[in-house]
C-alpha positions as CSV (number, residue, x, y, z in Angstrom):
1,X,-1.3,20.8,6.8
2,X,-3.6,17.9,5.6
3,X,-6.7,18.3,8.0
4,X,-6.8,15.6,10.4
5,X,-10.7,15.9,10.4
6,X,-10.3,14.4,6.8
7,X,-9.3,10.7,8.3
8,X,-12.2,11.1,11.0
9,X,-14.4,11.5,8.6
10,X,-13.4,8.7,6.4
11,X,-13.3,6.5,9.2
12,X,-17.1,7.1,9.3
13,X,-17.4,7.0,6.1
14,X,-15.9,3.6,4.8
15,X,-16.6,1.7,8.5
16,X,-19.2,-0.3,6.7
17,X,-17.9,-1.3,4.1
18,X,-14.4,-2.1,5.0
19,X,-12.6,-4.4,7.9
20,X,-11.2,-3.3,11.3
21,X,-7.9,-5.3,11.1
22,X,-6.0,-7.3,13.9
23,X,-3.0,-6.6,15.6
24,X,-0.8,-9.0,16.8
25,X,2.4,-9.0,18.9
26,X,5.3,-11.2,18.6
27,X,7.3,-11.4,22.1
28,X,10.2,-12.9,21.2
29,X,11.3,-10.1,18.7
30,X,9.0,-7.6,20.1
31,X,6.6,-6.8,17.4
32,X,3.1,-5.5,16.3
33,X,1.9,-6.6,13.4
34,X,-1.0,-4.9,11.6
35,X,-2.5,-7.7,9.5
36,X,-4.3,-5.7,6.6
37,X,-3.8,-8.8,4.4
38,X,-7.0,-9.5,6.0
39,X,-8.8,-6.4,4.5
40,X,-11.5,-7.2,2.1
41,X,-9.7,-7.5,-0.8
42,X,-6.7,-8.6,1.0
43,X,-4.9,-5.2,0.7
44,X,-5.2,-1.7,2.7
45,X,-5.8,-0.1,-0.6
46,X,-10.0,-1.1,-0.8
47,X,-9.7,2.0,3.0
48,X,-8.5,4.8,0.2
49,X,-10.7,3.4,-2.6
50,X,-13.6,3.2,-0.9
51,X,-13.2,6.4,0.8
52,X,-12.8,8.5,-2.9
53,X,-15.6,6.9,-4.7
54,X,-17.9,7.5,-1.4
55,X,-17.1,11.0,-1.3
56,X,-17.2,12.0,-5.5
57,X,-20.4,13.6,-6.8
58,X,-23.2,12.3,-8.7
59,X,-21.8,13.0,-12.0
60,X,-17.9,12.2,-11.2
61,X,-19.0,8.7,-10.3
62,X,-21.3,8.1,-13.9
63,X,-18.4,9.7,-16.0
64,X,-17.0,6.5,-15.3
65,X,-13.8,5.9,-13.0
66,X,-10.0,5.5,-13.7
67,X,-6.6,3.9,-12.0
68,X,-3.8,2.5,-12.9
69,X,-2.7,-0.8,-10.3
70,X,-0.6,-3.6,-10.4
71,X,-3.6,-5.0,-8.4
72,X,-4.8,-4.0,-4.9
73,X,-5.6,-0.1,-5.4
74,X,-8.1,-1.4,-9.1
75,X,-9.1,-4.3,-6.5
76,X,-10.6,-1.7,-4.1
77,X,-11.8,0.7,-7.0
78,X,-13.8,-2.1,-8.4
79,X,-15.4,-3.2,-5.1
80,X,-16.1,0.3,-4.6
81,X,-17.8,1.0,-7.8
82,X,-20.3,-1.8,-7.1
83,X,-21.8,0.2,-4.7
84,X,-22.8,3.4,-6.7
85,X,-22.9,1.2,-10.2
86,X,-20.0,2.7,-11.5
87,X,-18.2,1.6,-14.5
88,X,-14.3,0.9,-13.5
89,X,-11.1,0.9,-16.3
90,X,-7.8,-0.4,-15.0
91,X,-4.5,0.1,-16.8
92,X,-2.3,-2.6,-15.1
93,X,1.1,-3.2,-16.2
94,X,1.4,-6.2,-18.2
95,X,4.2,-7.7,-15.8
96,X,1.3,-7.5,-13.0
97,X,0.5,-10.9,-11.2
98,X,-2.3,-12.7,-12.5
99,X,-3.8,-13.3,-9.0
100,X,-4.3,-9.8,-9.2
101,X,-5.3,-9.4,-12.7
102,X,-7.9,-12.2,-12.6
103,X,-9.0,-10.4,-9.3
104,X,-9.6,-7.3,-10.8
105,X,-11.8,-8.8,-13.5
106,X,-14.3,-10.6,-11.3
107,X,-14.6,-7.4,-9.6
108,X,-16.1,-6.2,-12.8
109,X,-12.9,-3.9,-13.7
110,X,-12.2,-3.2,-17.3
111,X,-8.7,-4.7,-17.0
112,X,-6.2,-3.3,-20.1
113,X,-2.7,-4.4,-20.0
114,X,0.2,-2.5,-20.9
115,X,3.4,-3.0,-22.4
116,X,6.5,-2.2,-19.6
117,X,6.4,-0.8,-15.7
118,X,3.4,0.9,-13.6
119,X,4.5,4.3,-14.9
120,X,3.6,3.5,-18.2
121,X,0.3,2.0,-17.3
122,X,0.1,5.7,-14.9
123,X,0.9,7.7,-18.1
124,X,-1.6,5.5,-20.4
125,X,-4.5,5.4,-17.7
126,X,-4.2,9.5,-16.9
127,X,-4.1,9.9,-20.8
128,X,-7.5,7.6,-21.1
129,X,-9.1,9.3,-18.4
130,X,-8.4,13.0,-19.4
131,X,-9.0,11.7,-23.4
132,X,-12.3,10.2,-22.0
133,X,-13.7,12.9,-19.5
134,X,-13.7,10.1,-17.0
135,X,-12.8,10.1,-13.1
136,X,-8.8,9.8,-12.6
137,X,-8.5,8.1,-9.6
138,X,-5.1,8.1,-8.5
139,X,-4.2,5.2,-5.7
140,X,-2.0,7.6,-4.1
141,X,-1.9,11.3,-5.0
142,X,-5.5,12.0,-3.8
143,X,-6.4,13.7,-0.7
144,X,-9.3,11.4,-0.3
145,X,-7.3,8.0,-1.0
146,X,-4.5,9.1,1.8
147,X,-7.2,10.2,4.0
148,X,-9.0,6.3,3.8
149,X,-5.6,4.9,4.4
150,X,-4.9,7.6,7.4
151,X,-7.5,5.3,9.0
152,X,-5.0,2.5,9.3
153,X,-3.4,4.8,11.7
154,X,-6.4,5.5,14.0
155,X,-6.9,2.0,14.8
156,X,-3.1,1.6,15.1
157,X,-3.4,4.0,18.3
158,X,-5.9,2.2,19.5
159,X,-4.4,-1.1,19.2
160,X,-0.8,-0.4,20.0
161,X,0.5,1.4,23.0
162,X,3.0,3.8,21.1
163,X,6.0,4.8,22.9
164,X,8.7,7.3,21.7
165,X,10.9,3.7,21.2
166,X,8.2,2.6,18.5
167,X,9.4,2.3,15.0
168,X,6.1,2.0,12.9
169,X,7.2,0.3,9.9
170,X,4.9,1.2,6.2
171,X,5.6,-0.1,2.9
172,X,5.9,2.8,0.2
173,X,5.1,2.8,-3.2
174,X,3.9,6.5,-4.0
175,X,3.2,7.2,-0.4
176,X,-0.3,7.3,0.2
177,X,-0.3,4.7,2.5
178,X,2.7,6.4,4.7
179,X,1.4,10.0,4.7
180,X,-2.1,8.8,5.3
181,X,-0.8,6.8,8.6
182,X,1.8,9.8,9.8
183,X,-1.2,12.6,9.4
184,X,-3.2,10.1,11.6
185,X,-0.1,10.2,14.7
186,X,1.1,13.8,13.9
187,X,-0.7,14.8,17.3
188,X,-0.4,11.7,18.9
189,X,2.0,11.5,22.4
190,X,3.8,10.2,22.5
191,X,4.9,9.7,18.9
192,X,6.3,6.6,16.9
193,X,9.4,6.7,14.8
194,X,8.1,6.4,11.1
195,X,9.9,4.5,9.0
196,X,8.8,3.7,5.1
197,X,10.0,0.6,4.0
198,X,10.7,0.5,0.0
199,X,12.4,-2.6,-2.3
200,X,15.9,-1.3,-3.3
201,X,14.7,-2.7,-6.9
202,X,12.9,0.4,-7.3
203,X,13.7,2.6,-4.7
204,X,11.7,5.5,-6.1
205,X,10.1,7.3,-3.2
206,X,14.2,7.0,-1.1
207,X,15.8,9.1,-4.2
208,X,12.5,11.4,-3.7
209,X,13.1,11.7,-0.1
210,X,16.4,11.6,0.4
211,X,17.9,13.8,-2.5
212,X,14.6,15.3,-3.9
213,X,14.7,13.5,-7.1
214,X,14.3,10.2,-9.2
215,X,16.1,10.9,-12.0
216,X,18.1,7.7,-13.0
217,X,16.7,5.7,-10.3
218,X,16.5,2.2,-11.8
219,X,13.4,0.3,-12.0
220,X,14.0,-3.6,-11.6
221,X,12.1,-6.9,-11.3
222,X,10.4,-6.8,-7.5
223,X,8.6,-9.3,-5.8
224,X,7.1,-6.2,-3.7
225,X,5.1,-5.4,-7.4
226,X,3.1,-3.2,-5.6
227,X,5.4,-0.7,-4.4
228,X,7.2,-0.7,-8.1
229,X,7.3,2.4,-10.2
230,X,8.4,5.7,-10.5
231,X,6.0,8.8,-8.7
232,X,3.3,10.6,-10.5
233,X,5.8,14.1,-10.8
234,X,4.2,16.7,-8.8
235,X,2.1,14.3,-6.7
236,X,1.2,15.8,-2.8
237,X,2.7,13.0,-1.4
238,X,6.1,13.3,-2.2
239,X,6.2,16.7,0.3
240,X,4.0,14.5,2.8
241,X,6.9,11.9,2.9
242,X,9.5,14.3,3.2
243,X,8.2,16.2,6.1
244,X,6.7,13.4,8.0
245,X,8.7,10.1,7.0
246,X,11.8,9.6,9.6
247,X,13.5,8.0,6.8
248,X,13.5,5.1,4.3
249,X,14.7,2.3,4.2
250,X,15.5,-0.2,1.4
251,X,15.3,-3.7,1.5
252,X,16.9,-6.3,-0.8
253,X,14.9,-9.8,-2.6
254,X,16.3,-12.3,-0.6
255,X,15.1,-10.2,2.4
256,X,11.6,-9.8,1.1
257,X,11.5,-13.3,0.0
258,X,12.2,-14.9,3.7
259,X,9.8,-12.7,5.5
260,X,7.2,-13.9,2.7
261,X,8.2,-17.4,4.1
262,X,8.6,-16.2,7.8
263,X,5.4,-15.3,8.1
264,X,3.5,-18.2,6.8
265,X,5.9,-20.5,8.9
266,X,5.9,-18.2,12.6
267,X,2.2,-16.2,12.1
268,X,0.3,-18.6,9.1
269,X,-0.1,-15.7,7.6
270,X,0.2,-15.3,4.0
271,X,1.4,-11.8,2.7
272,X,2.8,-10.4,-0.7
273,X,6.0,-9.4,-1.1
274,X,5.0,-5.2,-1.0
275,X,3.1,-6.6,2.5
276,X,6.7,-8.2,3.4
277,X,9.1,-5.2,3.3
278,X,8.8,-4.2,7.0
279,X,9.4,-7.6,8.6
280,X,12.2,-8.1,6.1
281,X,13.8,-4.9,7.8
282,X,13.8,-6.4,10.6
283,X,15.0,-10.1,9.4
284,X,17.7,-8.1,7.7
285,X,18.8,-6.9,11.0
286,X,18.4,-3.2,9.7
287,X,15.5,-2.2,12.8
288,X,15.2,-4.1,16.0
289,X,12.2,-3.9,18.3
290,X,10.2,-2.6,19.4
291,X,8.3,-2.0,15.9
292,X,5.0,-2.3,14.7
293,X,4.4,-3.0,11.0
294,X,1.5,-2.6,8.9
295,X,1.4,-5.7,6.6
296,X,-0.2,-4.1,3.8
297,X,-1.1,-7.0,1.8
298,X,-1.8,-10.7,0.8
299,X,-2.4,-10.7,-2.8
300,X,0.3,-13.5,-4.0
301,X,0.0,-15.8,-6.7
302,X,-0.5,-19.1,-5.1
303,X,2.5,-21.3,-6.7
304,X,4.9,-18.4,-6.3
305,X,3.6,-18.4,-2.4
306,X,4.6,-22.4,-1.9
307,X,7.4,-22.0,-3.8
308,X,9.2,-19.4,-1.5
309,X,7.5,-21.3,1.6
310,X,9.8,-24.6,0.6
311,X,12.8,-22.3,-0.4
312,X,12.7,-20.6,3.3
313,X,11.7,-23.6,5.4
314,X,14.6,-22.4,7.9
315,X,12.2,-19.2,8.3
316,X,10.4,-21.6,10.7
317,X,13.1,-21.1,12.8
């Protein structure tokens, strides 16, 4: 098993560099909400990235450094890399936001775009790394990324009286952020209900978890970019997931859209649709309280943001 001690130790490792996020509780539907929109960067991912680059050698760091992202994991890799003067290349899809493209670039990322979903820019940024001799550095199947995000899950336990009721609610992409959080609570009693929380756009990770396989899983438009895109075959997570996720479940655009608008109305909070998935489960009626969900992001473009916020004014509600 993945060594607790690992998430300890990033814990120590990024606490300077990195925010301790609120919680929040709503009474009326009788949930927790984990506001990592509010991480520098305005996504959990800067917890993994900071954690990797902290812990490379020397040498791994001035061979240059590696990612693909459709924003938030190059975000954190760039902020990172200021630190140890590391040079950073991002393969983004082209269909990426430009909030997070433009983002990236002020970062001091070396931003290439290309043609078609994140799995191609995976396939072209592994090939430029290996091609290169640079630093591949994957935003979720890495020991060191899942063990930065894993810190999500210590201040969870801190924050958040758990209960054997609890469903903790995680968006999932490739995982990292899930299997991170659930190595965090594997000895914790009592222990939440975990639930990973994926668009049914591009329901990768589900077909992985539930029938062991992605083969012919389709992958459509999203507004939860983030957690679009197929998983790197092979990658650690997928046998994290499957042993430690209580299930996942899929949420449709409309859904995602009014929890976007929800929580700007209810909270003032503004999140991006991969940050929106687990309060859409629950505006969908698919979980009820108690829950806590980790919001895992707030990288929107602005005008998509307002227009949402008019188009769901009855979120307010």
């Amino acid at each position: 098993m993945f060594p607790r001690e690992w998430i300890l130790a990033a814990a120590d490792r990024i606490a300077p560099h990195i925010t301790r996020t609120p919680v929040t509780h709503d009474p009326r539907l009788n949930l927790y909400f984990k506001w990592e929109n509010r991480q520098v960067t305005g996504s959990f991912k800067a917890r993994g990235a900071f954690n990797k680059v902290l812990s490379l050698e020397d040498w791994e760091q001035g061979a240059g450094l590696v990612a693909a992202s459709a924003g938030n994991h190059g975000q954190g890799l760039a902020l990172a890399a200021q630190l140890v003067g590391a040079r950073v290349t991002v393969f983004a899809p082209e269909s990426a936001p430009a909030v997070k493209i433009e983002k990236m670039r002020a970062l001091g990322a070396d931003v290439r775009l290309v043609p078609g979903s994140y799995e191609q820019a995976e396939s072209a940024g592994l090939q430029y790394a290996g091609e290169m001799s640079q630093t591949w550095v994957s935003p979720y199947n890495d020991s060191q990324v899942i063990a930065g995000q894993g810190t999500i899950g210590l201040e969870l336990a801190e924050q958040v009286k758990l209960t054997p009721e609890m469903q903790l609610l995680i968006p999932i992409g490739g995982g990292g952020l899930l299997s991170g959080i659930a190595l965090a609570l594997a000895d914790a009693e009592p222990r939440p209900r975990i639930f990973g929380v994926q668009p049914a756009a591009s329901a990768f990770m589900h077909a992985l978890h539930t029938r062991g396989s992605q083969e012919g899983v389709p992958d459509l438009p999203t507004l939860a970019d983030g957690l679009a895109g197929g998983v790197e075959e092979g990658s650690l997570t997928i046998g994290l997931v499957r042993g430690l996720a209580d299930a996942i479940l899929l949420v449709g655009e409309d859904d995602i859209a009014r929890a976007v608008a929800f929580a700007w109305h209810n909270y003032q909070e503004q999140i991006e649709g991969s940050g929106a998935v687990g309060l859409a489960a629950v505006l969908s009626g698919a979980v009820k309280g108690p829950a806590a969900i980790v919001v895992s992001g707030g990288n929107i473009q602005p005008q998509l943001h307002a227009e949402i916020v008019a188009r769901y004014a009855e979120a307010a509600q």
